[in-house]
C-alpha positions in Angstrom: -28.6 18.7 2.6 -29.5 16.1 5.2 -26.0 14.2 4.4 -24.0 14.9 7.0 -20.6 13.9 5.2 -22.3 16.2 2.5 -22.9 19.0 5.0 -19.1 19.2 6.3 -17.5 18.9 2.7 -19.8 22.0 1.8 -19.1 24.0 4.9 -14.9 23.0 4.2 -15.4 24.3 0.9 -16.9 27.9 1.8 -14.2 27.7 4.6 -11.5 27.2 2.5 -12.8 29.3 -0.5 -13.0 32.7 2.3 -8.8 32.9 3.5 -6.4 31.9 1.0 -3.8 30.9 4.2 -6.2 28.3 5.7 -6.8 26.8 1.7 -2.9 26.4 1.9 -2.9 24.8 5.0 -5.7 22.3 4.7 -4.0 21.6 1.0 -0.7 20.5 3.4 -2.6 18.9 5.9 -4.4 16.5 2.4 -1.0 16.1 1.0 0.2 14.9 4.4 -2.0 12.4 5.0 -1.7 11.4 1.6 2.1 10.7 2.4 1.8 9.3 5.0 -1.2 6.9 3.8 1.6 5.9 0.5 4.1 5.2 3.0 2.2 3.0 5.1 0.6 1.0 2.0 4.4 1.0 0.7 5.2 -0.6 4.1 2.6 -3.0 4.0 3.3 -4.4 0.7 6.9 -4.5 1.3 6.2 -6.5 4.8 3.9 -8.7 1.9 6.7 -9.4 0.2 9.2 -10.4 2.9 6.1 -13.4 4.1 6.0 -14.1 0.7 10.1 -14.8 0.4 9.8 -16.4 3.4 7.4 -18.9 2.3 8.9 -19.6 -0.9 12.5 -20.3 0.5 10.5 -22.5 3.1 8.8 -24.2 0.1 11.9 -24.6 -2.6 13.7 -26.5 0.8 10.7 -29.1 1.0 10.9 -29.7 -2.7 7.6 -28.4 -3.7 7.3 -27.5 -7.8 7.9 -23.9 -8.8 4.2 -23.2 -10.3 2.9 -24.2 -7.0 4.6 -22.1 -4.6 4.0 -19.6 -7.5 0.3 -19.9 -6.7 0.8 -19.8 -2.9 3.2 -16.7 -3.0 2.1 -14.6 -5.2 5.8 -14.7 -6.8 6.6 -15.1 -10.4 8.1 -18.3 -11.7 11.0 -16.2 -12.6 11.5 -15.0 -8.7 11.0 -17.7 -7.5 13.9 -19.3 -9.7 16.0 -16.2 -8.7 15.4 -17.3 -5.2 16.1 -20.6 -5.5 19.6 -19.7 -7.4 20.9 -17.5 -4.6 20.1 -20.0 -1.8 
């Protein structure tokens, strides 16, 4: 047991297998961060998303052909043509 990430996930697990209170709480504390890690990667991706409008709209007013910006933006043809229809 000369792996130290080894040696601490051992020692949590005969922590949390002695007191039933402190298996609770460290299961809150996981699904917290877990939460909290969705909600940032949620974030993220939406913030993605918003660049990636951004850039299209920028794009459809310069002319440039549908499959390309598609390429650029990650967007689908049929966004894209969404976008370009409400602007």
């Amino acid at each position: 047991m000369n792996e130290p990430v080894l040696k601490k996930a051992m020692d949590t697990l005969e922590f949390l297998s002695q007191d039933a209170e402190a298996r609770r709480l460290y299961e809150d504390r996981q699904k917290y961060l877990h939460d909290e890690a969705s909600m940032i990667e949620g974030a993220l991706a939406e913030g993605e998303k918003k660049k990636a409008v951004q850039m299209t709209l920028e794009l459809l007013k310069l002319g440039v052909d549908t499959s390309i910006i598609s390429k650029a933006s990650g967007l689908s043809e049929a966004e894209i043509i969404a976008l370009r229809k409400q602007n």
